[in-house]
Steps between C-alpha positions, in 0.01 A plus 500: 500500500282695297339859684147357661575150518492357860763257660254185646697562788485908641601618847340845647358717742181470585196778529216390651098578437207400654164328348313661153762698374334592193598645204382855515794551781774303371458711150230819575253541194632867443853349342293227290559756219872355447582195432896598549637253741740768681198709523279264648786356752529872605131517656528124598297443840471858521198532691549210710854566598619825405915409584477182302658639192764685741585119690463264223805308327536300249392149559333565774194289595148542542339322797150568566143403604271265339320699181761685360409715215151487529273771350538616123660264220763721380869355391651830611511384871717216463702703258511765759658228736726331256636849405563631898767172517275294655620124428224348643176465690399277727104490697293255577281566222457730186209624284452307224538750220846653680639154530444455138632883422796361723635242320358647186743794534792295665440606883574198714213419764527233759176383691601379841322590813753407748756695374258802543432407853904406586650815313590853638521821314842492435628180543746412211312142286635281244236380244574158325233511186615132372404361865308780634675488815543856664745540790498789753853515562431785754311241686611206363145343469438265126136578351402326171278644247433296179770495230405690160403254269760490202285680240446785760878494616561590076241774542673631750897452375357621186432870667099387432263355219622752231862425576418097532314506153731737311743217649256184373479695174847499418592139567 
């Protein structure tokens, strides 16, 4: 598989935010003068949750409340979360323009607000995108979310737009 590109089926830990977690503390504006990835992962939810570059893993999961990523429109905060090994994240709801940064830069977001109500910090998920069936297998509750579309599940294998029309291009 090529570095980026998402299985449509990931299993991970989860983290878990509340409501309006907007994008002035997932990436602060002071590191908006990189656009490094490892540099932005490093100061990833720094002012909202000092540890969470010390406790995240790769591929774990995002679960938080509706309005994630509110605030400014800059790309570096889903950047920020791709590049901390976040696989995924899941609210009830997203800001427009980070949804569209999202899948734009090959973060995978889920909106489902059960699974935001049934989910516990901690609790170890698996994410089905092609059925968008998420599975708490700490609790063993089923949520389902909406599938990606296929275009959008491209975007996303394709490590984002660039990577998906570099990809078009060269058919």
């Amino acid at each position: 598989m090529m570095k980026g590109m998402i299985n449509m089926q990931i299993t991970g830990r989860t983290i878990k935010y509340g409501a309006n977690v907007d994008t002035d503390v997932i990436i602060p504006a002071r590191y908006l003068n990189t656009s490094a990835k490892e540099e932005l992962a490093k100061h990833c939810m720094e002012d909202l949750d000092p540890e969470f570059i010390n406790r995240v893993k790769p591929g774990d999961i995002i679960i938080a409340g509706p309005n994630f990523g509110c605030g400014s429109s800059r790309e570096h905060a889903p950047i920020a979360i791709k590049a901390s090994g976040i696989a995924c994240v899941i609210a009830p709801s997203f800001a427009r323009i980070f949804y569209r940064n999202s899948i734009n830069t090959g973060l995978a977001i889920l909106e489902c607000k059960e699974a935001y109500e049934g989910i516990d910090d901690g609790d170890e998920i698996s994410v089905d995108f092609d059925t968008g069936v998420i599975m708490d297998l700490t609790s063993n509750q089923v949520f389902r979310a909406n599938a990606f579309p296929a275009f959008i599940s491209e975007i996303i294998k394709s490590d984002g737009l660039v990577g998906y029309t570099k990809n078009k291009l060269s058919k």
